[in-house]
C-alpha positions in Angstrom: 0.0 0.0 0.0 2.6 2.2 0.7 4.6 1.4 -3.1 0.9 2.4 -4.4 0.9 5.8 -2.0 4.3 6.8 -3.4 3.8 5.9 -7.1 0.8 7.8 -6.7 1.8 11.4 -4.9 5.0 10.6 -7.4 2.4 10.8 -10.4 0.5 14.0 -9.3 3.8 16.1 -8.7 4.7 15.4 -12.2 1.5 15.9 -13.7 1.0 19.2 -11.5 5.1 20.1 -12.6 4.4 19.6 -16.5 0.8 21.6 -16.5 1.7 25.4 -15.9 -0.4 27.7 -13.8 -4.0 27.3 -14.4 -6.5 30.2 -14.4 -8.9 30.3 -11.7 -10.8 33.5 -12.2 -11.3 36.6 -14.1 -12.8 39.8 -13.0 -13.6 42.9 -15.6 -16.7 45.6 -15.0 -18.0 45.3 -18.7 -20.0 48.7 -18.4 -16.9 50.8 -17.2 -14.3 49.8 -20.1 -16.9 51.3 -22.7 -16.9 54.5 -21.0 -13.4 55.4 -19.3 -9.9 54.5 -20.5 -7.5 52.7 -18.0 -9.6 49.9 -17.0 -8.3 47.2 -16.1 -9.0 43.2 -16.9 -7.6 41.3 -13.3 -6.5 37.5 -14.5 -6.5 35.4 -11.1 -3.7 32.4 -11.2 -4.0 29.3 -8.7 -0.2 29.9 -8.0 2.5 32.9 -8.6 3.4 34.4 -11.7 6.2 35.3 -13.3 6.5 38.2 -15.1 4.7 38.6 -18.5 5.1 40.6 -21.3 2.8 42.6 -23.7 4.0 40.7 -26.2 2.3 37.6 -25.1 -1.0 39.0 -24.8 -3.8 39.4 -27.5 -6.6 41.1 -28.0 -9.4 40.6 -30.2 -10.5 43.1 -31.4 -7.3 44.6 -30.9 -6.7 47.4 -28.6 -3.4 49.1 -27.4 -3.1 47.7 -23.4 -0.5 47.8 -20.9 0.3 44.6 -18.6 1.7 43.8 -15.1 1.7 40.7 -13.0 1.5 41.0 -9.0 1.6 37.5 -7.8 -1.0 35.1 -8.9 -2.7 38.1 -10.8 -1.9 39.4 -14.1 -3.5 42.9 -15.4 -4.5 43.7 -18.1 -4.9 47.5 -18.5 -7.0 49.2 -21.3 -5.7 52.3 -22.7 -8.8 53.3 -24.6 -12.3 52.6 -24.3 -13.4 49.4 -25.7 -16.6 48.7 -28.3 -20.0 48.9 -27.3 -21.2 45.6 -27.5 -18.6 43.8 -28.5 -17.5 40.2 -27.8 -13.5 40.7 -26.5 -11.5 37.7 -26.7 -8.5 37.9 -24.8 -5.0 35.0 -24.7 -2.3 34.7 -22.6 0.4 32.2 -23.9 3.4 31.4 -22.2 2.3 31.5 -18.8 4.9 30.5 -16.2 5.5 29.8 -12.7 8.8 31.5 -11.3 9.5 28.1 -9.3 9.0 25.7 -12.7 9.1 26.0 -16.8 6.1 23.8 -17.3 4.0 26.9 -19.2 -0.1 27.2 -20.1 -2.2 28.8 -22.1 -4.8 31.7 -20.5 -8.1 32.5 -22.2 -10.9 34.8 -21.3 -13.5 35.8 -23.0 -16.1 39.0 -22.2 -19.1 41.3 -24.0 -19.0 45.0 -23.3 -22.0 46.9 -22.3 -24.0 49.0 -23.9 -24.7 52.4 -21.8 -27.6 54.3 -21.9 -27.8 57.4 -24.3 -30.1 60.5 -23.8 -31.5 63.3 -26.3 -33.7 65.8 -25.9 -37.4 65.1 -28.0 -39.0 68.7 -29.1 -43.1 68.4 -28.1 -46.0 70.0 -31.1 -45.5 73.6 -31.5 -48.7 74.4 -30.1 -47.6 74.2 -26.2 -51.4 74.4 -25.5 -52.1 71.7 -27.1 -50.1 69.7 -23.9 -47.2 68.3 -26.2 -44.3 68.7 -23.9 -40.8 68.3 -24.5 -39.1 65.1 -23.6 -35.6 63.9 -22.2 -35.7 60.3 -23.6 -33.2 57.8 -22.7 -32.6 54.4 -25.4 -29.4 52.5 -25.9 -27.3 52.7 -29.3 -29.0 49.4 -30.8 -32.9 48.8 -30.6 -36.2 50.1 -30.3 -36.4 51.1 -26.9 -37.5 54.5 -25.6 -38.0 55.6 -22.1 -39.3 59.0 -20.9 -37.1 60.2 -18.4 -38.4 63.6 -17.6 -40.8 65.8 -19.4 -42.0 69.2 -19.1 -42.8 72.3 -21.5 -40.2 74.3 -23.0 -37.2 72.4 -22.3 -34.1 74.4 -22.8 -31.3 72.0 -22.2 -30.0 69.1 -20.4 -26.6 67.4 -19.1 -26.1 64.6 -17.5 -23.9 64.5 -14.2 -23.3 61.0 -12.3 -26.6 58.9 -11.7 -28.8 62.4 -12.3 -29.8 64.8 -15.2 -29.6 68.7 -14.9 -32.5 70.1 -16.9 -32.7 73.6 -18.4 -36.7 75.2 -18.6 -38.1 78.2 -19.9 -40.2 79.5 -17.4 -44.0 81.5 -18.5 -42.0 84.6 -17.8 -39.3 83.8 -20.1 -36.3 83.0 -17.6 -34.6 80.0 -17.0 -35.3 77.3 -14.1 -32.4 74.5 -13.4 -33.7 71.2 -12.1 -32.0 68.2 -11.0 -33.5 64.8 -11.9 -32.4 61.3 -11.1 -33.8 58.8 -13.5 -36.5 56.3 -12.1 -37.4 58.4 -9.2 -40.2 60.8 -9.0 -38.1 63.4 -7.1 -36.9 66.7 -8.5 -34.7 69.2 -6.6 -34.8 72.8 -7.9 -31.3 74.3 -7.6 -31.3 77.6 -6.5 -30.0 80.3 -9.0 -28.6 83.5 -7.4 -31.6 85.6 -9.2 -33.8 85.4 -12.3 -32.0 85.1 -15.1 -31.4 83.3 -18.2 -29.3 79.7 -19.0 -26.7 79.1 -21.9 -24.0 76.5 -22.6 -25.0 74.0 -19.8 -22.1 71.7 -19.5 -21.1 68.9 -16.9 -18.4 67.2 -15.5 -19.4 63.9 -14.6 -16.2 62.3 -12.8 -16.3 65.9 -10.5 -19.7 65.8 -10.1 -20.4 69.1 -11.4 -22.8 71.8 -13.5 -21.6 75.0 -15.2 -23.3 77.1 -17.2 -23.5 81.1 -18.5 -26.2 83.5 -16.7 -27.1 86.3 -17.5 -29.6 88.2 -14.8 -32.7 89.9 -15.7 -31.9 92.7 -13.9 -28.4 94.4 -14.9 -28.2 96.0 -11.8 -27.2 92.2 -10.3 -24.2 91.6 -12.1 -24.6 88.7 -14.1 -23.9 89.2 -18.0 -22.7 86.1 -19.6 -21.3 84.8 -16.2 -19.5 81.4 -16.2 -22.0 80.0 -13.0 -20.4 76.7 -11.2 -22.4 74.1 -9.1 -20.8 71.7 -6.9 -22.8 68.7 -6.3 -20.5 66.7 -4.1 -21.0 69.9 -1.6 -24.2 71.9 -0.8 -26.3 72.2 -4.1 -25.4 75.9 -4.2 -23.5 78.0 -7.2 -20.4 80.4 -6.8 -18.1 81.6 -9.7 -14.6 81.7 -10.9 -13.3 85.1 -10.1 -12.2 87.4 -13.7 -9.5 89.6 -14.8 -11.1 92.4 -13.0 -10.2 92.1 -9.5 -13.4 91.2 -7.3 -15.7 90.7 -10.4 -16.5 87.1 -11.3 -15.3 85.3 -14.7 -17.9 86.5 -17.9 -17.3 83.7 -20.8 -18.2 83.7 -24.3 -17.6 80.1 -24.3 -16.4 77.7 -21.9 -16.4 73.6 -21.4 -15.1 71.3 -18.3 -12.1 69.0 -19.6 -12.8 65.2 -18.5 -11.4 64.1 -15.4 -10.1 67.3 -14.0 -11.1 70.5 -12.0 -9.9 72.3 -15.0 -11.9 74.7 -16.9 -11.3 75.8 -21.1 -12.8 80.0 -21.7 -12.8 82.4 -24.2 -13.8 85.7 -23.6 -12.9 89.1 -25.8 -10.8 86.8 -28.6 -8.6 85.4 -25.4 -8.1 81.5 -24.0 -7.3 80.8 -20.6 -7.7 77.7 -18.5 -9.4 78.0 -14.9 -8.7 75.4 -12.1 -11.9 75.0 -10.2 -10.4 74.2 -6.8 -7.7 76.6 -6.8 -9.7 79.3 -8.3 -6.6 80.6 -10.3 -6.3 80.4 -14.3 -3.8 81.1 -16.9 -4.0 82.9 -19.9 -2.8 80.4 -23.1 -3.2 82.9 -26.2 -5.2 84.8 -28.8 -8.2 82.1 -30.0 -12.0 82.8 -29.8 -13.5 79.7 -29.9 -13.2 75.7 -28.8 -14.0 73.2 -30.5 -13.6 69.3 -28.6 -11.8 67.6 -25.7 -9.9 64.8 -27.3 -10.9 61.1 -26.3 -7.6 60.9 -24.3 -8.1 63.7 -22.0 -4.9 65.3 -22.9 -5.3 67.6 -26.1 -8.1 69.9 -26.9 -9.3 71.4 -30.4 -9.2 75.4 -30.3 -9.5 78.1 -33.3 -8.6 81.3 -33.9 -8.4 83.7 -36.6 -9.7 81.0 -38.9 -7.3 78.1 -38.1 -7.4 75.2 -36.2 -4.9 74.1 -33.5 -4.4 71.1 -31.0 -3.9 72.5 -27.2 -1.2 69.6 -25.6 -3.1 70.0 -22.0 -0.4 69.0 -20.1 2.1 71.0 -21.3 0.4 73.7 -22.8 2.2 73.8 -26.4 -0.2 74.6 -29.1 0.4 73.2 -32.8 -1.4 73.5 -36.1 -4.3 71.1 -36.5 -4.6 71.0 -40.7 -7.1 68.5 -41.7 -7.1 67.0 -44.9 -10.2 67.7 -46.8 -11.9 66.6 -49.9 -10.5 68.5 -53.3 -12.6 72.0 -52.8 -13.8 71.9 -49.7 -14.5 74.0 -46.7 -14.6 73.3 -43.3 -17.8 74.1 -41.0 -15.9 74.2 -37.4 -13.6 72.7 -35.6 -12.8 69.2 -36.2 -13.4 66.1 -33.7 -10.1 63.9 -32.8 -10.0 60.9 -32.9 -9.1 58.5 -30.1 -5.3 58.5 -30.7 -4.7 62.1 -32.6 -4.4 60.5 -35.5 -7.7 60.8 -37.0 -10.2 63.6 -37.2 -13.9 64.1 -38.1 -15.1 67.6 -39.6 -18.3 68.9 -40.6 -17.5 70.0 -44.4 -18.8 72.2 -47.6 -18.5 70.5 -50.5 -20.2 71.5 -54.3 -21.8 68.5 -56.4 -21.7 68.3 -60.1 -24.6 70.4 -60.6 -22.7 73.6 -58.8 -24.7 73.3 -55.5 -23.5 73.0 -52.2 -24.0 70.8 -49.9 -23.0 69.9 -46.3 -21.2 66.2 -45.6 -19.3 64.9 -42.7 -16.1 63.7 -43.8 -13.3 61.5 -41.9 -9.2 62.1 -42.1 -6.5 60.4 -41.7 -2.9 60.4 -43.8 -3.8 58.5 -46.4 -6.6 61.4 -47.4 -10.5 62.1 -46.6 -13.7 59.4 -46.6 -17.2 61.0 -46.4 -19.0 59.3 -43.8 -22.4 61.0 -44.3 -23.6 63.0 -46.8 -27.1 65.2 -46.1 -27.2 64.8 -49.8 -29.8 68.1 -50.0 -29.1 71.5 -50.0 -31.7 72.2 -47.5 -30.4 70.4 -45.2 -28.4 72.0 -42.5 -26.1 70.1 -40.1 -26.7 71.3 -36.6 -24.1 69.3 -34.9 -21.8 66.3 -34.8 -20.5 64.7 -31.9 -18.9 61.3 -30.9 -19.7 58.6 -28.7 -16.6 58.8 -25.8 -15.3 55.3 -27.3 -15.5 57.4 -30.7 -17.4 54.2 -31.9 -20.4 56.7 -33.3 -21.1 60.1 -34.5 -24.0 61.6 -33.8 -25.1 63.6 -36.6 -28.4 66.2 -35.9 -29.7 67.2 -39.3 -32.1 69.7 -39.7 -33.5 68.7 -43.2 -34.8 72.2 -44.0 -35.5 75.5 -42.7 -37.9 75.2 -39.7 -38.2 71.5 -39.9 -38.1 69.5 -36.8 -34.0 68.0 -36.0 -33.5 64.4 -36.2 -30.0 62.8 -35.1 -28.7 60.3 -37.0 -26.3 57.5 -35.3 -23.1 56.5 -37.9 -20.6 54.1 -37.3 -17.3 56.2 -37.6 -15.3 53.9 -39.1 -17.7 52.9 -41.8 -20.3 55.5 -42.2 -23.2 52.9 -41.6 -26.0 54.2 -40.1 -26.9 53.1 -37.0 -30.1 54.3 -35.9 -32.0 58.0 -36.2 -33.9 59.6 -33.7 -36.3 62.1 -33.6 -34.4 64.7 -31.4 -31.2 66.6 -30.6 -28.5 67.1 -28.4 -27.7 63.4 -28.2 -25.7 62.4 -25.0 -23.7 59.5 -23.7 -23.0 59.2 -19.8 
């Protein structure tokens, strides 16, 4: 009995020595991966690991990552967003033990989520006749469509953590900021400092905050085109970014939170500067009136002056040309989106058919020249605005197909200019 014992434990060493570490468990949140970069994919080994290199790790569909092996776990980190979804198959070869050669195979499998999306749905133009507007919320792919809030004459919305911040017109013509949380019947009013009007809302969701231009009804108050700051971590109460003026507060012409950061992009009277919430200070970067988008990395932002276009390098503040390349005869309508590694852009474009007429189209660049992507095809048709998903997976594309017709957006795949889906409404937003 005891030979048998031996031969036994002898077999099982040498079977567990020739097999190679064996993977036990895998953890990945599927919802966050679509909608921040840096996430990480956590592969859990039944014994130590030695070190691994990118090398031996693929990703399909591929996607640029970073790796790093603490123990029994190796981590995979995601330095983009991944595809809404999408079914991610991920292998690890060469797996190794630092105590034996004896290597295995890892292999993981996943599907990304698919976040909600909001846009705002205009009601009849006869308010009497009870047709209010809607905030609807769907997802990229099928039919559904749930009312989130609706009420008459809604201005604007932004979504800000679990909530929405909603924009009214008030029967007196001045604006009225509500807060919103979908699937609950609750809605906070947020105290503005006097009656006034609402313009650019914007939110930052990772700080959990609302910003916004106000402009009072009575001058005498102080509030012309004020950049107006809510802090929703805090006491649901505004204050403001002081100006140039010593004891007056900031007055924007346009202005826009930059992802993950307390940091703050204006232009006012032709002139950039960047605002640091928290510390209240800013920093003038240059002549340019206008901004066009963050780009998917965090790190660069699109701004325009004096007709050009130029990348801002956020973290060190250089500014460089942004030139790009166009169809033969055409002209740009705004700044241009980025794509997610710089490399690629989107812009809203001008182009004349055959017949002589002009037409607006939505082109995408890269080095090797310009694809249109969607094309309005009519010369009625105006483009109101294009935006992209913040895995740059979509475009969002609200056409207005002539003059006092109602806006409907139009969901394109970027890479292939399929259309996706096309909702009646406008100021699409993902989370």
């Amino acid at each position: 009995m005891i030979a048998v014992l031996v031969v036994l434990c002898t077999g099982l060493a040498v079977l567990t020595l020739g097999q190679g570490p064996r993977l036990v468990r895998s953890d990945i949140d599927t919802e966050s991966v679509v909608q921040l970069t840096q996430q990480r994919l956590l592969m859990h080994s039944n014994e130590p690991l030695a070190e691994i290199d990118v090398e031996q790790v693929s990703v399909t569909p591929s996607i640029p990552l970073k790796v790093a092996t603490d123990g029994s776990t190796l981590s995979i980190t995601f330095e983009q967003r991944l595809l809404y979804g999408t079914d991610y198959v991920v292998s690890v070869s060469g797996v190794t033990s630092p105590f034996q050669e004896a290597g295995s195979t890892f292999d993981y499998s996943f599907t990304t989520g698919s976040p909600p999306l909001y846009y705002l749905q205009k009601g009849g133009p006869d308010a009497a006749a009870g047709a209010d507007d809607a905030i609807v919320r769907t997802t990229v792919s099928g039919a559904a469509r749930d009312v989130v809030y609706s009420a008459p004459r809604i201005q604007d919305f932004a979504v800000v953590g679990s909530s929405l911040a909603i924009v009214t017109e008030t029967d007196d013509g001045m604006s009225q900021l509500v807060l919103v949380a979908p699937g609950q019947s609750a809605v906070e009013t947020l105290p503005l400092p006097t009656r006034g009007t609402i313009t650019q809302l914007g939110s930052s969701v990772k700080q959990a905050m609302l910003g916004f231009r106000f402009t009072s009804a009575d001058p005498a108050a102080g509030y012309s085109n004020t950049l107006l700051l809510f802090d929703l971590l805090a006491k649901h109460t505004s204050f403001t970014l002081p100006g140039t003026v010593i004891g007056e507060p900031l007055e924007v012409d346009q202005w826009r939170f930059i992802p993950d950061s307390t940091l703050i992009e204006t232009t006012a009277g032709g002139v950039m500067s960047i605002y640091d919430s928290a510390l209240q200070q800013g920093a003038v970067i240059g002549d340019y009136d206008g901004l066009g988008e963050v780009a998917p990395t965090g790190t660069q932002s699109v701004i325009s002056g004096q007709g050009t276009f130029h990348m801002l390098d956020l973290l060190s503040g250089q500014v460089s040309p942004l030139t790009p390349i166009l169809p033969e005869g055409a002209t740009a309508v705004g700044p241009p989106l980025l794509g997610p590694d710089g490399s690629t852009t989107v812009s809203v474009v001008n182009v004349a058919g055959v017949d002589g007429v002009t037409r607006q189209v939505v082109v995408r660049s890269d080095t090797s020249g310009a694809t249109v992507v969607f094309d309005t095809a009519s010369a009625d048709a105006r483009i109101v605005s294009v935006t992209q998903s913040p895995n740059t997976q979509y475009l969002a594309i609200a056409v207005q197909p002539r003059p006092g017709a109602e806006i409907a957006t139009s969901l394109v795949d970027r890479s292939s200019g399929a259309a996706v889906r096309t909702l009646a409404g406008l100021r699409l937003t993902w989370p």
